[in-house]
N, C-alpha and C positions, 0 to 999 in steps of 0.2 A: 671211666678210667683215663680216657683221654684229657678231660682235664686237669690233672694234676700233672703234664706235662708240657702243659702251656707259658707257664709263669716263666722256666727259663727263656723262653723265647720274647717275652714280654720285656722279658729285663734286656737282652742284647738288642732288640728294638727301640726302647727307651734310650741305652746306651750310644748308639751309632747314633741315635736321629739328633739327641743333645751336642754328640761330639762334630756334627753337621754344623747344626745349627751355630754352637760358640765362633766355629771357624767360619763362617759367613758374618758374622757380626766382627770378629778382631780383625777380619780381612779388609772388610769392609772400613773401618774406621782404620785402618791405617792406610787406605789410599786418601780419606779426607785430610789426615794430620798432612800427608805429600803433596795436596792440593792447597790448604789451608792452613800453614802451622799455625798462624793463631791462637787457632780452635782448638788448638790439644788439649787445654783443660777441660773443656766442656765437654767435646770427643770422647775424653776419655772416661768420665762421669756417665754420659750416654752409654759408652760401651761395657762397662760395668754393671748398669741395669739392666741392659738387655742381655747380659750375660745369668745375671738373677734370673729374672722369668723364663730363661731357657732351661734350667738346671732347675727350677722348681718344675716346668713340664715333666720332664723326666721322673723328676722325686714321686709326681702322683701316680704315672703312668708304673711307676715299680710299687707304690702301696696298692697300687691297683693287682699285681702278683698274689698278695694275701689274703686278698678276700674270700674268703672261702663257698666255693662253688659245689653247689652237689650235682650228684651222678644223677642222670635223666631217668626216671622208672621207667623201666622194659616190662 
């Protein structure tokens, strides 16, 4: 019973740890463009891939929500 009451919690997990994550990476890359303007094109290329594999974390960790789990026999 218990687990079909997990997956929301899955998903606001998923959600917060992504929305973490983005904000350590745009953060991150706009103190380098302030150190480096140079580099903002490159930076910015960089921060957009890392922005990918954070946001595809996420995506598995919420298909991971569907899988369907059965009830333990008692």
């Amino acid at each position: 019973m218990i687990v079909g009451y997990l997956a929301p919690i899955a998903f606001g997990l998923a959600s917060i740890g992504s929305a973490i994550g983005v904000g350590i990476v745009v953060g991150k890359t706009i103190e380098s463009v302030a150190r480096q303007p140079e580099l903002q094109g490159r930076l910015t290329g960089l921060m957009f891939l890392g922005i990918a594999f954070t946001e595809a974390l996420a995506f598995v960790a919420i298909a991971t929500g569907f899988i369907p789990f059965t009830a333990p026999a008692v």
